[in-house]
C-alpha positions as CSV (number, residue, x, y, z in Angstrom):
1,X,-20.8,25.5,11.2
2,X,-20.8,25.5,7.4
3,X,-19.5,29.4,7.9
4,X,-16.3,28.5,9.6
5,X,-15.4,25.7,7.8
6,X,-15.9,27.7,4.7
7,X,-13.4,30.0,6.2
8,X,-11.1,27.1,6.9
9,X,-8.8,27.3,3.3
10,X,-5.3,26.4,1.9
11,X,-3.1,29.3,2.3
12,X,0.4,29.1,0.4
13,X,2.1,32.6,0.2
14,X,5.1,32.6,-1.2
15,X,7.1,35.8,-2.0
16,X,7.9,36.8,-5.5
17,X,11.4,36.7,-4.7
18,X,11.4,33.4,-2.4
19,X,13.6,33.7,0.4
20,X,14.6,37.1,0.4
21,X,13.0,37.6,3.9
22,X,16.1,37.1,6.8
23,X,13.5,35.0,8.6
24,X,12.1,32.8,6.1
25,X,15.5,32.3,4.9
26,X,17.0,31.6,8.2
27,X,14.2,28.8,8.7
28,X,15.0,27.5,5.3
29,X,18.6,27.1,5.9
30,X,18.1,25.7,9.3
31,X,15.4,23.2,7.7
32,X,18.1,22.0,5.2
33,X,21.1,21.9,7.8
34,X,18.6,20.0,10.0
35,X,18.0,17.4,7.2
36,X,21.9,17.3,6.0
37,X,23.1,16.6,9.6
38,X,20.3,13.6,10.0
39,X,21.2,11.5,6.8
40,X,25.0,12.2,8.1
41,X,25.0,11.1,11.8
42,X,22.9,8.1,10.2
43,X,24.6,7.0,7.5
44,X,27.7,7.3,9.8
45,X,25.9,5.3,12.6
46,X,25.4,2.7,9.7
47,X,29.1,2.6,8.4
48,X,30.5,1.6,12.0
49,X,27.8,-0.9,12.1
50,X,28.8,-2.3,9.0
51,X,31.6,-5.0,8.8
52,X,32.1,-4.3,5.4
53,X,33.6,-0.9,6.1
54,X,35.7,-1.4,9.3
55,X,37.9,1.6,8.6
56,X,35.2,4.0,9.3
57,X,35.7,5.9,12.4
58,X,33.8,4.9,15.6
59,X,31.9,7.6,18.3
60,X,33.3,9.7,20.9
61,X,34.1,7.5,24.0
62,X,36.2,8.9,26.9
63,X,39.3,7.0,28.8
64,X,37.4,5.5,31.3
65,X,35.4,4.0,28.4
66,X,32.6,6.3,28.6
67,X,30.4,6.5,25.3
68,X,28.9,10.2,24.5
69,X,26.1,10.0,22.3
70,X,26.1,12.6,19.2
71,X,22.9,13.8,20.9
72,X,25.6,15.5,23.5
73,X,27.1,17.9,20.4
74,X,23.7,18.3,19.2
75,X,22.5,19.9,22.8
76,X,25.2,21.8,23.0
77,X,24.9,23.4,19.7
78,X,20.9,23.6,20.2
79,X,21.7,25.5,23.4
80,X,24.8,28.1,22.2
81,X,22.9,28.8,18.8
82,X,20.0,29.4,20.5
83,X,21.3,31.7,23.2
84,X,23.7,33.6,20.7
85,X,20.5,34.3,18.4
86,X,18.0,35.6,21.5
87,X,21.2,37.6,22.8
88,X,22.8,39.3,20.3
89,X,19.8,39.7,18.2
90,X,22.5,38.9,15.1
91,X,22.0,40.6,11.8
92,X,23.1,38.9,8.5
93,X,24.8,36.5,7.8
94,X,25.6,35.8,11.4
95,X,21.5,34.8,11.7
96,X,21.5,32.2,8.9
97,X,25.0,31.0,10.9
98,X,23.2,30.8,13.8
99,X,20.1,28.7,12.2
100,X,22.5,26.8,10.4
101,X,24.1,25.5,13.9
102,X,20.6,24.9,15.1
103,X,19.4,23.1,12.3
104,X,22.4,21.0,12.7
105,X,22.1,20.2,16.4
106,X,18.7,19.3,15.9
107,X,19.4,16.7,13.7
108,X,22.1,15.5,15.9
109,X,19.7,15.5,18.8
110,X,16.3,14.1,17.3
111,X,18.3,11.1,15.4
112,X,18.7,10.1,19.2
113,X,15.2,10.9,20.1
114,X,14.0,7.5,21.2
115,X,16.9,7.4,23.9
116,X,14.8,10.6,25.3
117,X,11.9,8.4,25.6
118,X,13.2,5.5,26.9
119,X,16.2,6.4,28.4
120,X,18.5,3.9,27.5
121,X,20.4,3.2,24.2
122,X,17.7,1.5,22.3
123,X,19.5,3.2,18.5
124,X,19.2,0.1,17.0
125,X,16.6,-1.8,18.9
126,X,12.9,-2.2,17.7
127,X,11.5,1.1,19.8
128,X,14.8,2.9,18.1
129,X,11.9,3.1,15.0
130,X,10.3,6.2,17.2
131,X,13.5,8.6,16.3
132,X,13.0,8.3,12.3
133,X,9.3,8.9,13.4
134,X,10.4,12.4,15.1
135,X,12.5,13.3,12.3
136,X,9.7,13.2,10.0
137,X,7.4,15.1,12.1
138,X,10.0,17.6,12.3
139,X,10.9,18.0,8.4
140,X,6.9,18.1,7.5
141,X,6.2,20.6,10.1
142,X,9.3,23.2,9.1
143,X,8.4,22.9,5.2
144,X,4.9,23.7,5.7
145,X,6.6,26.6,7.8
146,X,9.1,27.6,5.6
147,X,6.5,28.0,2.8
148,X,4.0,29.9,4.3
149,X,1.0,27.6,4.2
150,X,-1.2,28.1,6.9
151,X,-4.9,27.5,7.2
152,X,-6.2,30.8,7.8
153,X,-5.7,33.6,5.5
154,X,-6.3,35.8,9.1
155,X,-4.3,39.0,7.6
156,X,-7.3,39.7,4.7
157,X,-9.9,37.9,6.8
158,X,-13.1,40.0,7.6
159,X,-15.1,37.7,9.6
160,X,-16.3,38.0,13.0
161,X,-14.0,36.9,16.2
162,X,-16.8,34.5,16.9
163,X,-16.5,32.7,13.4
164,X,-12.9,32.8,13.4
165,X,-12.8,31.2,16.3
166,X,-15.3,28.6,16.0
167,X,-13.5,27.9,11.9
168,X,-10.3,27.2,14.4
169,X,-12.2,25.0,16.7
170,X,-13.1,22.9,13.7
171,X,-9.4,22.8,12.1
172,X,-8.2,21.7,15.5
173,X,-11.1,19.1,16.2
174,X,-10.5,17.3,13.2
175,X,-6.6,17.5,13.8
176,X,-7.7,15.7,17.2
177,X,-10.0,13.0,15.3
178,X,-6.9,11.9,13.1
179,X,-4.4,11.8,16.5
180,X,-7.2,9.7,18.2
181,X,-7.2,7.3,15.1
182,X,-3.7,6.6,14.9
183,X,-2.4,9.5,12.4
184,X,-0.7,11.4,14.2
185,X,1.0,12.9,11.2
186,X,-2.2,13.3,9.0
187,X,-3.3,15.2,12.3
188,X,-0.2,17.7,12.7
189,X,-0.2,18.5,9.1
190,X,-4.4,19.3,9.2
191,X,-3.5,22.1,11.2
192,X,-2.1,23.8,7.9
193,X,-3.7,21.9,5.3
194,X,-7.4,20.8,7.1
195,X,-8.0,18.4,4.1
196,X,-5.4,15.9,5.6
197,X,-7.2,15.4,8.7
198,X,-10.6,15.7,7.1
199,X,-8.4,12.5,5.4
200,X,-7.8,11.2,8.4
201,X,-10.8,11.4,10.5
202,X,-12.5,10.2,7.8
203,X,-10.4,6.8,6.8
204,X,-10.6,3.5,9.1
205,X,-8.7,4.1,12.4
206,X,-5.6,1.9,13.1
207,X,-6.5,-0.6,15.2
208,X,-3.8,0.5,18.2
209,X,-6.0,3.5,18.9
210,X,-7.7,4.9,21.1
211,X,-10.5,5.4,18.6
212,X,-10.1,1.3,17.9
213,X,-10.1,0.2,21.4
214,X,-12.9,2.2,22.1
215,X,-15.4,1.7,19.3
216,X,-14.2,-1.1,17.5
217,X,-15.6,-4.4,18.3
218,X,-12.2,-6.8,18.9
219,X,-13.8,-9.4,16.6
220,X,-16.1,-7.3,14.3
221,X,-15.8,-6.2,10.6
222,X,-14.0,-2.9,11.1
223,X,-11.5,-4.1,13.6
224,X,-10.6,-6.9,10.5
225,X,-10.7,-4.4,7.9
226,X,-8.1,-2.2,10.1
227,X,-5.6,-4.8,11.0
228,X,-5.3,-5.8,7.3
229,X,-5.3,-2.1,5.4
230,X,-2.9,-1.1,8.8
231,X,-0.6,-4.8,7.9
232,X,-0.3,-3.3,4.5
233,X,0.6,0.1,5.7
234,X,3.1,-0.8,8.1
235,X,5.2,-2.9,6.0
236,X,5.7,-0.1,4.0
237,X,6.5,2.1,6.3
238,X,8.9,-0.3,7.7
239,X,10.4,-0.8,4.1
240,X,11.5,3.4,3.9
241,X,12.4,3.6,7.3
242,X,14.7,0.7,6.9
243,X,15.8,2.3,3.4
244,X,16.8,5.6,5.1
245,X,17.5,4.6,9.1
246,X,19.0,1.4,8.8
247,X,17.2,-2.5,10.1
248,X,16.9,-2.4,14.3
249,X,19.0,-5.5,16.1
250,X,17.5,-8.9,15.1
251,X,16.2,-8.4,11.6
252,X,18.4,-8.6,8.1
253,X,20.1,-5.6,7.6
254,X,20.7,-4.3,4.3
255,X,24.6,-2.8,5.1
256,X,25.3,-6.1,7.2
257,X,27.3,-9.0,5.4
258,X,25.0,-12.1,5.0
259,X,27.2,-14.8,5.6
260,X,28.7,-12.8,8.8
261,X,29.2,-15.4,11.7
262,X,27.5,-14.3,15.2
263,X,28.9,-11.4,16.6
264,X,29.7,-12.4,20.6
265,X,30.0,-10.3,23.3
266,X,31.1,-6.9,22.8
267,X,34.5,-6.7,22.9
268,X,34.9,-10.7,23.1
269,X,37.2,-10.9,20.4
270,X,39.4,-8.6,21.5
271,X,38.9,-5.8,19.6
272,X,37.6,-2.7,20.6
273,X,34.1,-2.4,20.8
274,X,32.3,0.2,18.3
275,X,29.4,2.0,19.1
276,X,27.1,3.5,17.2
């Protein structure tokens, strides 16, 4: 055991001339045109919300008053990028294109992500939190890509199969410990960096876990401890998210007007009704 987690180590290679390799460049790009599109479609969502800037343009909606979510174009370029790149097999600059346009209709797509889960327009509602959460998952996941860390350093590595394979065991067991205790991201970036879950599986569980539910008394010491530390946590959370994605329906958005009278019905007042 103390073999393979001695092989488990921090692995960050970058290339004296960063970038100059198509592929790592191509994830780059896509990882920045990913981000750009994001903070766009947002802040743009957030602008036709706004009364204060009514001359800002509205989303796509058909004549028979059919609304196409931006999550449409982002499929659509996720699926034609894609295909064009497996296809032609594209040298450059046609591959950065190409990963451009994916990073783009990624963005488009995962700023809608909670409508995947829940299937129904809930942008702006409470659960709508989940699509910032996706976003976030995403960015970490293609940095620690597009940098070269990885866990492993398996090219100059001359250890036995069997040791390898029980130092991965352990990387991905304490990933799982951090998931099971509510960290889901601490969890996904262990799998590079195995200090962050160590972090994770280490630190008090939040008390929505499994890990909570399970082993946590519902009146003892720990559960207490977790609700508080996890109280503090989540209201800061809430605060960035809220910074970046905008307040859901119901709380005191920051790019609303505060003496704005109730807003009826859609459409009550006889304007046209603006979607996000």
């Amino acid at each position: 055991m103390l073999r393979a987690l001695s092989l488990i180590t921090l692995n960050l290679e970058l290339p004296a001339h960063f970038l100059d390799d198509r592929g790592q460049r191509s994830g780059f790009i896509c990882l920045v045109a990913f981000l750009g599109s994001y903070l766009f479609i947002r802040t743009s969502a957030r602008l036709i919300r706004s009364p204060r800037v009514p001359w800002w343009p509205g989303s796509v909606v058909t004549e028979s008053g059919l609304h196409l979510h931006h999550l449409v174009w982002g499929i659509l370029l996720l699926l034609v990028s894609g295909f064009l790149g497996f296809a032609l097999d594209p040298g450059s600059p046609r591959t950065e294109i190409l990963a451009a346009a994916f990073g783009i209709g990624a963005g488009l797509t995962l700023d809608e992500f909670a409508l995947w889960v829940h299937l129904k327009d809930v942008y702006w509602k409470e659960e709508g939190r989940a699509s910032f959460d996706a976003v976030v998952m995403a960015t970490v996941t293609g940095a620690l890509l597009v940098l070269g860390f990885a866990p492993f350093d398996l090219p100059h590595n001359s250890s036995s199969v069997s040791t390898l394979i029980l130092a991965v065991a352990v990387d991905v067991l304490l990933a799982a410990f951090a998931i099971l205790k509510g960290k889901p991201l601490l969890g996904m970036v262990g799998i590079f960096v195995p200090l962050a879950s160590l972090f994770g599986a280490l630190r008090l569980a939040s008390p929505g876990s499994p890990w909570a539910r399970r082993l946590y008394s519902p009146e003892g010491r720990k559960m207490a401890r977790s609700r508080m530390r996890w109280a503090r946590i989540s209201a800061r959370r809430r605060r960035v998210q809220e910074l970046v994605a905008g307040a859901p329906e119901g709380l005191a958005a920051p790019d609303a007007a505060p003496d704005a009278a109730p807003a009826g019905p859609p459409g009550s007042d006889g304007e046209p009704v603006r979607h996000e």
